[in-house]
C-alpha positions as CSV (number, residue, x, y, z in Angstrom):
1,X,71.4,66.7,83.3
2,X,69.2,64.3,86.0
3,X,70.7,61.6,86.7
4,X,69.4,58.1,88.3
5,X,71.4,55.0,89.5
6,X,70.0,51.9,89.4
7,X,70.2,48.2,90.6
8,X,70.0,44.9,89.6
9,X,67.8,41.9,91.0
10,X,68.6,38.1,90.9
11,X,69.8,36.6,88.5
12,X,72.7,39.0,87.5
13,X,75.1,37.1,90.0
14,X,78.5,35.3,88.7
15,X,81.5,33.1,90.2
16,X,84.5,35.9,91.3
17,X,81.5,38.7,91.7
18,X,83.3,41.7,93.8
19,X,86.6,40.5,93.9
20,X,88.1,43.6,92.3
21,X,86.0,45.4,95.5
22,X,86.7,42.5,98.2
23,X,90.6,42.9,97.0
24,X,91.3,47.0,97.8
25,X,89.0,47.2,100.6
26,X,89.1,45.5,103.8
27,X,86.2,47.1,105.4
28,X,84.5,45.8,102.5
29,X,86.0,42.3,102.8
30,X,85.3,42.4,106.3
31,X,81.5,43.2,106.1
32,X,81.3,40.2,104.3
33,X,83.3,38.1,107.2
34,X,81.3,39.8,109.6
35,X,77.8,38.5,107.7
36,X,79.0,34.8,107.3
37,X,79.6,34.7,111.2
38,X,75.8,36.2,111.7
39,X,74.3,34.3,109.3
40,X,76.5,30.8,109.8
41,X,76.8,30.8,106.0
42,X,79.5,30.8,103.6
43,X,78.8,33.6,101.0
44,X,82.2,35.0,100.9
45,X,84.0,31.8,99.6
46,X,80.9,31.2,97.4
47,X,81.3,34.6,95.9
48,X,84.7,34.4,95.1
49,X,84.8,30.4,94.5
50,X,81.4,29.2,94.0
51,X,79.9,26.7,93.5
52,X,77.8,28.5,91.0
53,X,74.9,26.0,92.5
54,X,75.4,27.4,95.8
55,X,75.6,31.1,95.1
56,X,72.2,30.5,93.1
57,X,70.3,29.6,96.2
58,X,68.0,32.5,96.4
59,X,69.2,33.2,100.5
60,X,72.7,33.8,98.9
61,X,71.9,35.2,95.7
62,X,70.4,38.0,97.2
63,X,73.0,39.3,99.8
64,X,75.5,39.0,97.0
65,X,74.1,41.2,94.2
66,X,73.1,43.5,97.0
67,X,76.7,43.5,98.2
68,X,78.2,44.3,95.0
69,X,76.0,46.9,93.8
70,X,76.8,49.0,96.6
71,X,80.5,48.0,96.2
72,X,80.8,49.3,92.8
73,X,78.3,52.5,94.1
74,X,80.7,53.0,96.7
75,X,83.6,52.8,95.1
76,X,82.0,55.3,92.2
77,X,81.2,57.9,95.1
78,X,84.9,57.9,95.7
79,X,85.8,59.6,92.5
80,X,83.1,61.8,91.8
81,X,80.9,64.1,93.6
82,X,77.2,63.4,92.0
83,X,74.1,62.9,94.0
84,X,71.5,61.4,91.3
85,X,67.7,62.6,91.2
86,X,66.6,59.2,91.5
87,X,67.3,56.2,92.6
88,X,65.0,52.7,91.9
89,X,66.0,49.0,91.6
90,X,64.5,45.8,90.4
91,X,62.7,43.9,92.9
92,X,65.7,43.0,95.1
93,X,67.6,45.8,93.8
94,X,65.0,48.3,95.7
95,X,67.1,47.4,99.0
96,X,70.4,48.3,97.0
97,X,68.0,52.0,96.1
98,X,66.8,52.1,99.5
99,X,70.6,51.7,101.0
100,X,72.3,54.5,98.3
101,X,69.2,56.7,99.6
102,X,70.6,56.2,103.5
103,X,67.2,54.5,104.3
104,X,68.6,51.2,105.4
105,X,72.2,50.5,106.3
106,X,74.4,47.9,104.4
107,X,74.6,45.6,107.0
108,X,70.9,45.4,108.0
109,X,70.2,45.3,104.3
110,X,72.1,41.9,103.5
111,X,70.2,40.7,106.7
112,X,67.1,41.5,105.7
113,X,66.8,40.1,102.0
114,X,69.1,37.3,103.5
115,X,66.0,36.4,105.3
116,X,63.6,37.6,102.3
117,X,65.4,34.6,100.1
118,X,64.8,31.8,102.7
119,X,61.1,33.1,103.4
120,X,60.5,33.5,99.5
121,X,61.6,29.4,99.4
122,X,60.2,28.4,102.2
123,X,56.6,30.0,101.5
124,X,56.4,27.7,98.5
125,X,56.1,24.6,100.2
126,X,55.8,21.6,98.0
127,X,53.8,23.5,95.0
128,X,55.5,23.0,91.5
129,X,56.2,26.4,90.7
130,X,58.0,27.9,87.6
131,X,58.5,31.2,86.1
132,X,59.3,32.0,82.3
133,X,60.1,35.3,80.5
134,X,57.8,36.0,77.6
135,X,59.6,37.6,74.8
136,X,58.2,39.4,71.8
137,X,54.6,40.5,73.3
138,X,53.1,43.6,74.7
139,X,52.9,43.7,78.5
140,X,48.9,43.7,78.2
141,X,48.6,40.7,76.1
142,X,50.6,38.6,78.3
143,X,48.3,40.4,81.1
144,X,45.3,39.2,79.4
145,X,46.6,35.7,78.5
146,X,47.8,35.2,82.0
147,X,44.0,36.0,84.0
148,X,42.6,33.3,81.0
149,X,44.9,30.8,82.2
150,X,44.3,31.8,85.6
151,X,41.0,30.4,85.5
152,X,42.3,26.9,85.5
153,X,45.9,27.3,86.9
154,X,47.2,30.4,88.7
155,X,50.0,32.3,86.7
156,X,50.4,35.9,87.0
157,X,52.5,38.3,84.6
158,X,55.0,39.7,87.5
159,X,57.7,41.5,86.3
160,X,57.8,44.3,83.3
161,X,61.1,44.3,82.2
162,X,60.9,45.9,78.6
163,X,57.5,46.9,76.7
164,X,58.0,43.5,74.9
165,X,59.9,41.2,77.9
166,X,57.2,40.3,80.5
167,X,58.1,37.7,83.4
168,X,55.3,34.9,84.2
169,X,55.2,33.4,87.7
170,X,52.8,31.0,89.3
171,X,52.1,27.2,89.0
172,X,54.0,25.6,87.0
173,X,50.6,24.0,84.8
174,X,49.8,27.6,84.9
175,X,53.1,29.2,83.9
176,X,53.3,25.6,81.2
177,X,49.6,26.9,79.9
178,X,50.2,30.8,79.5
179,X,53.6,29.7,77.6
180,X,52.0,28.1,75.2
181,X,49.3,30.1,74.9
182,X,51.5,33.2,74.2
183,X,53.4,31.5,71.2
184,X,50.4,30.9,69.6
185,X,49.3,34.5,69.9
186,X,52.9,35.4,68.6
187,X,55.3,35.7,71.3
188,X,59.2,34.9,69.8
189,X,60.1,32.8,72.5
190,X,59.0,31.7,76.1
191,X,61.8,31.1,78.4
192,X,61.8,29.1,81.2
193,X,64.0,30.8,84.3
194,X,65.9,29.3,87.1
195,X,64.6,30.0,90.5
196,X,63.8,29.6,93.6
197,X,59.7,30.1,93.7
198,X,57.1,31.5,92.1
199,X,58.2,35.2,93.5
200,X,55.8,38.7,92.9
201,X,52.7,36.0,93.4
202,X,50.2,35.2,96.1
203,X,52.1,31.7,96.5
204,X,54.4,33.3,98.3
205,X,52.3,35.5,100.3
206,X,53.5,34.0,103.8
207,X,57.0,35.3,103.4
208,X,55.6,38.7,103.3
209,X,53.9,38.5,106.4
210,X,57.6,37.2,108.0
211,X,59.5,39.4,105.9
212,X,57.1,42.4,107.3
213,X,58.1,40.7,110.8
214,X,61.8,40.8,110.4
215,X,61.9,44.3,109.0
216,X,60.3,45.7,112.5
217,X,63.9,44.9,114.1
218,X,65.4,47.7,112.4
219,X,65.3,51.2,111.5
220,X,64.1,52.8,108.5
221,X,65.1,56.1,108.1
222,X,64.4,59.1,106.2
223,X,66.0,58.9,102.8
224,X,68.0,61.4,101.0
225,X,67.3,60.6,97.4
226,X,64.0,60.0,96.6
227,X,63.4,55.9,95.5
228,X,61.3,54.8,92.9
229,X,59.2,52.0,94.0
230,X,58.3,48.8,91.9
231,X,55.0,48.8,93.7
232,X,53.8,52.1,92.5
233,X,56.2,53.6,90.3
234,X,56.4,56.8,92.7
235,X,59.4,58.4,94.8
236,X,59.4,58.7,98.4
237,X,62.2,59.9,100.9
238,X,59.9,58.3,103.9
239,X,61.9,55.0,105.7
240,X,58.2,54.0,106.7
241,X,56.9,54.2,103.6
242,X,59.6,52.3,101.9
243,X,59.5,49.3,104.6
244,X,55.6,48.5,104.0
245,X,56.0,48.5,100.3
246,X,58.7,46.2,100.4
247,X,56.3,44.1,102.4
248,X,54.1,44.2,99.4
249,X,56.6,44.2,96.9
250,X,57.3,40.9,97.3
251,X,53.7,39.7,96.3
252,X,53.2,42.0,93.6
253,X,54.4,42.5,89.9
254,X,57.6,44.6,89.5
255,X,56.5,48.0,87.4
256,X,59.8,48.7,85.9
257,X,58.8,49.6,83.0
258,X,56.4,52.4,84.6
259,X,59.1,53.3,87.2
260,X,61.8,54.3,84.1
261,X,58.9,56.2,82.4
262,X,58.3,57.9,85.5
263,X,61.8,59.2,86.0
264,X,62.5,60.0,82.3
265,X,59.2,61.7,82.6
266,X,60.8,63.7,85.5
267,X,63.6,64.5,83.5
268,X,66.4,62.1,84.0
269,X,68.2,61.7,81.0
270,X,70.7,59.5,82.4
271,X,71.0,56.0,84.2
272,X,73.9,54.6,85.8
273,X,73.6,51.3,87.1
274,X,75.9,49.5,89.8
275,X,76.1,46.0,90.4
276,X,76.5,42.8,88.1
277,X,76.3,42.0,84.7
278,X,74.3,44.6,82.2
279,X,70.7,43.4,82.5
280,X,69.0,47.0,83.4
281,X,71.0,48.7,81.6
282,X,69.7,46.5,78.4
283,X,66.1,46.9,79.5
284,X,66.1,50.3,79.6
285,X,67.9,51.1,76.2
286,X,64.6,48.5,75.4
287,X,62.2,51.1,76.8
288,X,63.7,54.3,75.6
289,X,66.4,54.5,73.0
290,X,66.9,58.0,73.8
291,X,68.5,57.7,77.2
292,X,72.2,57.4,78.0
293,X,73.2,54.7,79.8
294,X,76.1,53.4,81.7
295,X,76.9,50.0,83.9
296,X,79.3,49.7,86.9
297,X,80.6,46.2,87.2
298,X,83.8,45.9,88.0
299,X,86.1,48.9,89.2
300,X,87.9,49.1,85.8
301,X,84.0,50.3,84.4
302,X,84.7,53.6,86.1
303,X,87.4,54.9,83.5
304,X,84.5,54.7,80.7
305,X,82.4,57.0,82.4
306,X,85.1,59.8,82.5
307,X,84.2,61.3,79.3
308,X,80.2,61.1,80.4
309,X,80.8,63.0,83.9
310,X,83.3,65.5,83.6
């Protein structure tokens, strides 16, 4: 049996996220501490408390679910002994991948995409922006419809979630014009989505250059699980390699649809994903029925995978 774990991206985040973690683990509790005083920000009480405003500002969000997923991976590793063939996440969760590989440590991870949400926000400027999830069409007709819109308002498809669930990001006339233009070609149902910029597009293209800058302050090193990239949809074990695709990841679309072919493709028959919420899991039961898959939440999730593992 191959096995890959998996990790979410925004938007997975909740009020009380890694308390069960934060509660039996002081080191854990600590790193947290430990950020807050770095950073001058507040994301342990907004965790555990809110304000669920607050935790969805993209400079918090992203620490958090990063956090938590290696929490709950942690906390997984503890009870059983299984190195997985793979490991890949969704746009932010590539630096959750990238620290279960040993590439990047925990603490210079949270730093890093801390950083990555401001830059992502900041980059925007004063640009109405919007992004929407297109529901119900193949990933190449929301493709097409976006570069036809694109010739009067930019809007690019960005993330491929599901071979029917593809993310639009760019303008909001643009993102307003392909939404409409993809119900009337049949999509079910265009949903607008809460956040902080027009990620995966060229409108944030200055935050890669300063995310490429902050990166340089820390070490990269070799990996010891291959990672799945949502540039390429390929593996690599090299720390170098891994830091100037994230540079590009975060102007480019997220292949995730690609990167779970790839690794079922390779064998894995089983995904395990750690962090918040379900929404991987549910995209790749979308992509291939076939595949077993479990989610880690909270610590009481563990107990269901006892019958899976042993």
């Amino acid at each position: 049996m191959k096995i890959a774990f998996v990790f979410p991206g925004q938007g997975a985040q909740y009020v009380g996220m890694a308390q069960d973690y934060i509660d039996g683990d002081p080191i854990a509790k600590q790193t947290l501490l430990d950020f807050d005083a770095a950073q001058d920000t507040q994301l342990f009480k907004t965790m555990l408390e809110g304000p669920e405003e607050q935790l969805k500002q993209t400079s918090l969000t992203q620490p958090a679910i990063l956090f938590h997923s290696i929490c709950a991976l942690r906390k997984f590793q503890e009870q059983y002994d299984i190195k997985p063939d793979f490991v890949a996440g969704h746009s932010l969760g590539e630096f959750s991948a990238l620290v279960a590989s040993g590439i990047l440590r925990l603490e210079d991870a949270m730093h890093i995409v801390h950083k990555r949400g401001e830059y992502m926000v900041k980059a925007v400027g004063d640009i109405p922006f919007a992004m929407a999830a297109i529901i119900g069409l193949d990933a190449e007709t929301v493709t097409a419809i976006c570069q036809e819109i694109s010739e009067q308002a930019l809007v690019q498809a960005v993330n491929y979630n599901t071979p029917v669930q593809t993310v639009i990001s760019g303008t909001a006339e643009g993102v307003r014009m392909a939404s409409e233009l993809a119900i009337a070609k049949g999509a079910k149902r265009a949903i607008p989505l809460v956040v902080g910029g027009p990620f995966h597009t060229p409108l944030v293209e200055k935050a890669s250059g300063w995310l490429i800058n902050e990166m340089d302050r820390f070490s990269f090193l070799p990996g010891t699980i291959p990672v799945v990239s949502n540039l390429d949809a390929q593996p690599s074990l090299d720390g170098a390699v891994a830091r100037e695709k994230l540079g590009q990841q975060i102007i480019s679309p997220v292949r995730w649809v690609e990167s779970v072919r790839f690794m079922i493709a390779s064998g894995v028959t089983h995904f395990i994903e750690f962090g918040p919420q379900k929404v991987l899991s549910g995209m790749i039961k979308n992509i291939d029925k076939e595949v077993q898959v479990n989610s880690i939440d909270r610590i009481v999730d563990l107990a269901l995978l006892e019958e899976v593992l042993h």
